[in-house]
C-alpha positions in Angstrom: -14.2 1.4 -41.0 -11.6 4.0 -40.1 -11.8 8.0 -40.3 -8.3 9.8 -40.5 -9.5 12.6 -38.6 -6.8 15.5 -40.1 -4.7 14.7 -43.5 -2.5 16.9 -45.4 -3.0 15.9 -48.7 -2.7 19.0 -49.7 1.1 18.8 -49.0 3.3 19.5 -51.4 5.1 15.3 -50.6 1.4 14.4 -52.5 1.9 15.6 -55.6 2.7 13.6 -57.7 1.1 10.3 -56.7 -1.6 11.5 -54.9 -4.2 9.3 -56.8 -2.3 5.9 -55.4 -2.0 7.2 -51.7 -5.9 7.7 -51.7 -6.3 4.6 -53.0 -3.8 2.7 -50.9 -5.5 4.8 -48.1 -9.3 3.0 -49.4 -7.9 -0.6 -49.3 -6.8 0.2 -45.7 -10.6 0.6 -45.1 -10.4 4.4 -44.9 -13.8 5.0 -45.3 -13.4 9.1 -44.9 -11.1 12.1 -43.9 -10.5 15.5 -43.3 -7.9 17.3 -45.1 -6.7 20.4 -43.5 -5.8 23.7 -45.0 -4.0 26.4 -42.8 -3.0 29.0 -44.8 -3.8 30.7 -48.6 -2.2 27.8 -50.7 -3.5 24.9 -48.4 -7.0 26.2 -48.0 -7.5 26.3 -52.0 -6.0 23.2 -52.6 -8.3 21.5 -49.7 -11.1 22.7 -51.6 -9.8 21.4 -55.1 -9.9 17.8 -53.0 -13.7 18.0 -51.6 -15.0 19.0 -54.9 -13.0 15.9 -56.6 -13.6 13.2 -53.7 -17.0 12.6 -52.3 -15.2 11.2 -49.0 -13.0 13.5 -48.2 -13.9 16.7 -46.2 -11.9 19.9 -45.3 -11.3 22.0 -42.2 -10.1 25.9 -43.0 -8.3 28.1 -40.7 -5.1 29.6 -40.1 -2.1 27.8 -38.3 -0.4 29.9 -35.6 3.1 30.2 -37.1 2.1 32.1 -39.5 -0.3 34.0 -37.4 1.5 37.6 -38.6 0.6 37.0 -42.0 -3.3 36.5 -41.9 -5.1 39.5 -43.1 -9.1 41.2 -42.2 -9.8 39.4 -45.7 -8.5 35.6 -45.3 -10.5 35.5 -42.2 -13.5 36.8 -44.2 -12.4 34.2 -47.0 -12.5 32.1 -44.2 -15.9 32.7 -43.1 -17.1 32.7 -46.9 -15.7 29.1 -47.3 -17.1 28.0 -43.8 -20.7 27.7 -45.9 -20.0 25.2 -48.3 -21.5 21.6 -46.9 -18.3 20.0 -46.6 -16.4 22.4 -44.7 -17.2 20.5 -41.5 -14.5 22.4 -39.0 -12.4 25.7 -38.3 -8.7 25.1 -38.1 -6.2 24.4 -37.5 -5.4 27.2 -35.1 -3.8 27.4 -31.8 -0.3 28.6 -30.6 3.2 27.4 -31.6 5.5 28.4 -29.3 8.5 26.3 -30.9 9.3 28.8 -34.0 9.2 32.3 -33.1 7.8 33.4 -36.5 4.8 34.9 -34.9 4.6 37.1 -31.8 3.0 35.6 -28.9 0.5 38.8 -29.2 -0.4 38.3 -32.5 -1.1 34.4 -32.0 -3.3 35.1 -29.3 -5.2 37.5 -31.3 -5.8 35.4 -34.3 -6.8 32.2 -32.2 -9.0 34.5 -30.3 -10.9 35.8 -33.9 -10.9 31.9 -35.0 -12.7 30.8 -32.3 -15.4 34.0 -32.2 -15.8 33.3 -36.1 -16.2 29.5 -35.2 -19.1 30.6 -32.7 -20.9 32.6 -35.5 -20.8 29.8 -38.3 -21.6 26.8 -35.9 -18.0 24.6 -36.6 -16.2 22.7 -34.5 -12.3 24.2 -33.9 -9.4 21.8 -34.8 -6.6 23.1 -32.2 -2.9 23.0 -32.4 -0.6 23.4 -29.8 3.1 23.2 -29.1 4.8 24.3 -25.8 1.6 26.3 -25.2 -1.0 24.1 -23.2 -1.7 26.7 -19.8 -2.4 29.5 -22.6 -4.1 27.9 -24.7 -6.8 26.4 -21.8 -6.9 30.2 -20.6 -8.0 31.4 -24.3 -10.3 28.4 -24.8 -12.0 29.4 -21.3 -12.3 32.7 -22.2 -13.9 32.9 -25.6 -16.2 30.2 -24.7 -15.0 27.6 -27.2 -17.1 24.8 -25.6 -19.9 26.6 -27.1 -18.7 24.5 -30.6 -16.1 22.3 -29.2 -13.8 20.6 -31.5 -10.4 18.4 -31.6 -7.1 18.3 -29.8 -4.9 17.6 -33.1 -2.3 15.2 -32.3 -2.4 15.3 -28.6 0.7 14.6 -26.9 -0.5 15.9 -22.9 -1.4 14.5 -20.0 -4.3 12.4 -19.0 -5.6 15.7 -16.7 -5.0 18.2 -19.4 -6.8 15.8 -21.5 -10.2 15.9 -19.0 -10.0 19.4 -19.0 -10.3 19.6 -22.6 -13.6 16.9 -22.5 -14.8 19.6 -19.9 -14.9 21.9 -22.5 -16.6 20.1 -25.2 -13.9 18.5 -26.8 -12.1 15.5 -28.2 -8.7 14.1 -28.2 -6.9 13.1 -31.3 -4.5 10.5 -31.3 -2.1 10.1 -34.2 1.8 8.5 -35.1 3.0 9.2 -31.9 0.7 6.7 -30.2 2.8 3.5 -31.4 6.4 5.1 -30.7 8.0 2.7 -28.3 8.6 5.7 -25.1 5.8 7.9 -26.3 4.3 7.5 -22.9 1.6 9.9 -22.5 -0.5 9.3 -25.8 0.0 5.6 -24.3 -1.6 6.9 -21.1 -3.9 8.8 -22.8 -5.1 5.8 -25.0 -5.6 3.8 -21.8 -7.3 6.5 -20.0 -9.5 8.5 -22.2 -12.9 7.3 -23.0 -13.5 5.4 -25.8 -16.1 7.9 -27.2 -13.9 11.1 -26.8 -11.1 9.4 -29.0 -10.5 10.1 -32.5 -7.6 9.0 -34.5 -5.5 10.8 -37.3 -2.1 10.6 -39.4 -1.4 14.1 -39.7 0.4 12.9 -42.7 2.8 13.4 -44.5 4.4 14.1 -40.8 4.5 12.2 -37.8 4.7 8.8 -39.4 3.6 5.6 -36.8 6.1 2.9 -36.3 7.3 1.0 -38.7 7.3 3.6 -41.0 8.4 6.1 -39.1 11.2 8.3 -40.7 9.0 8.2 -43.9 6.2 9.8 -45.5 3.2 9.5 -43.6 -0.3 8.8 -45.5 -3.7 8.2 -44.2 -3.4 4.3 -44.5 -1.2 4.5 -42.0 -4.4 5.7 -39.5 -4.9 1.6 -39.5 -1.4 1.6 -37.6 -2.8 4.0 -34.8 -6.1 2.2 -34.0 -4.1 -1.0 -33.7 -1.8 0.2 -31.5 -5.1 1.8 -29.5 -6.7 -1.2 -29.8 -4.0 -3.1 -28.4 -3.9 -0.9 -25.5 -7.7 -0.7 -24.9 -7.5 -4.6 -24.7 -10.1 -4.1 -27.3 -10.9 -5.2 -31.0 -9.8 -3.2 -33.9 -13.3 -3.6 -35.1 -14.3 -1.7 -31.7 -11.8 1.1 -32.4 -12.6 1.8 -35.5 -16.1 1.8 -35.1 -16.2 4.2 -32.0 -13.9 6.8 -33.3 -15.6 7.0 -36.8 -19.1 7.9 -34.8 -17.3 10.0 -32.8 -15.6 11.8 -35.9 -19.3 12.0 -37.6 -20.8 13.2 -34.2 -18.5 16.7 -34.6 -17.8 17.6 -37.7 -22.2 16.6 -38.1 -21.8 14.1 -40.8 -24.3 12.0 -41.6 
């Protein structure tokens, strides 16, 4: 029983056997996930999947990077799409502060409108962030995001940074990274975050967990992270897989 928390099987890598990496994903006992749309092109394609699969949900926002090109009306698309039953999240947003596409400004702004519009629907926020963790707290803080909480996509921070985000209402997502060999904070993190603020992801097709890695990610390979979890929890797979799933239901309010 495992839920890959944010998939991008919306990715261009999927097209043309998409069919036999959902399936391969089902054997692995992928019981759900959420697929991830972050711009025009993702977004509609994320809603192709939820009408196709009955298992797979979708989370709709707009990624920082390309903060400069959302418009007034994608954020009202946005908000529009927000109302169908299995849009469960807002996201991803956040900052990027590895490509300079988008203005520092201008990221701010459009994380800042995400989470307001995440207050007025009632959705958890799925947050990115590269090179941008003391700005990203401070804009979380101030628009009152633990008013819906959400996820730390792919967490790669410290064990503190970590509490402060449980502080605020939200969990921490563990993905590839985890089982690289000197990845030692998400091994830190593993160890020393609560069981029942964990969740696990892929993230695919990037960020592909050891053995694989250097390939095409895909959600079986979520079975890879809660091992390696597991392992360092001194705890049963079973256990891993069972906590994060509840967790996963708990805030995105599946049943």
């Amino acid at each position: 029983m495992l839920f890959d928390t944010h998939v991008h099987l919306n990715a261009e890598q999927f097209e043309d056997d998409l069919s036999e990496v959902i399936e391969r994903a089902i054997e692995a006992g992928v019981e759900r996930m959420v697929v991830v749309g972050f711009d025009r092109p993702t977004i509609e394609k994320a809603m192709e999947l939820i009408e196709t699969y009955d298992f797979i949900y979708a989370s709709v926002g707009w990624h920082p990077v390309d903060a400069i090109d959302m418009t007034d009306e994608d954020l009202k698309w946005i908000e529009e799409l927000s109302a169908h039953p299995k849009v469960v999240a807002l996201g991803e947003m956040g900052l990027d502060y590895h490509w300079d596409k988008s203005p520092k400004d201008i990221q701010h702004d459009v994380l800042r409108r995400q989470i307001r519009l995440a207050k007025k629907v009632k959705l958890p926020i799925i947050i990115h962030n590269r090179d941008a963790t003391a700005d990203i707290l401070t804009i979380l803080k101030e628009e009152g995001a633990e008013e819906v909480g959400g996820i730390m996509h792919c967490y790669s921070g410290s064990v503190e940074v970590a509490r402060e985000c449980m502080d605020m209402n939200f969990y921490i997502s563990l993905g590839g990274p985890v089982t690289f060999k000197n990845a030692k904070k998400p091994k830190e993190v593993a160890q020393g975050i609560p069981l029942d603020k964990l969740l696990i992801e892929t993230d695919c097709p990037y960020l592909t967990p050891h053995p694989y890695r250097g390939k095409r990610n895909e959600p079986a390979y979520v079975k890879l992270v809660a091992e390696q979890i597991a392992e360092l929890k001194g705890i049963s797979l079973a256990e891993v897989g069972k906590a994060t799933t509840e967790n996963a239901k708990k805030i995105f309010g599946i049943n």
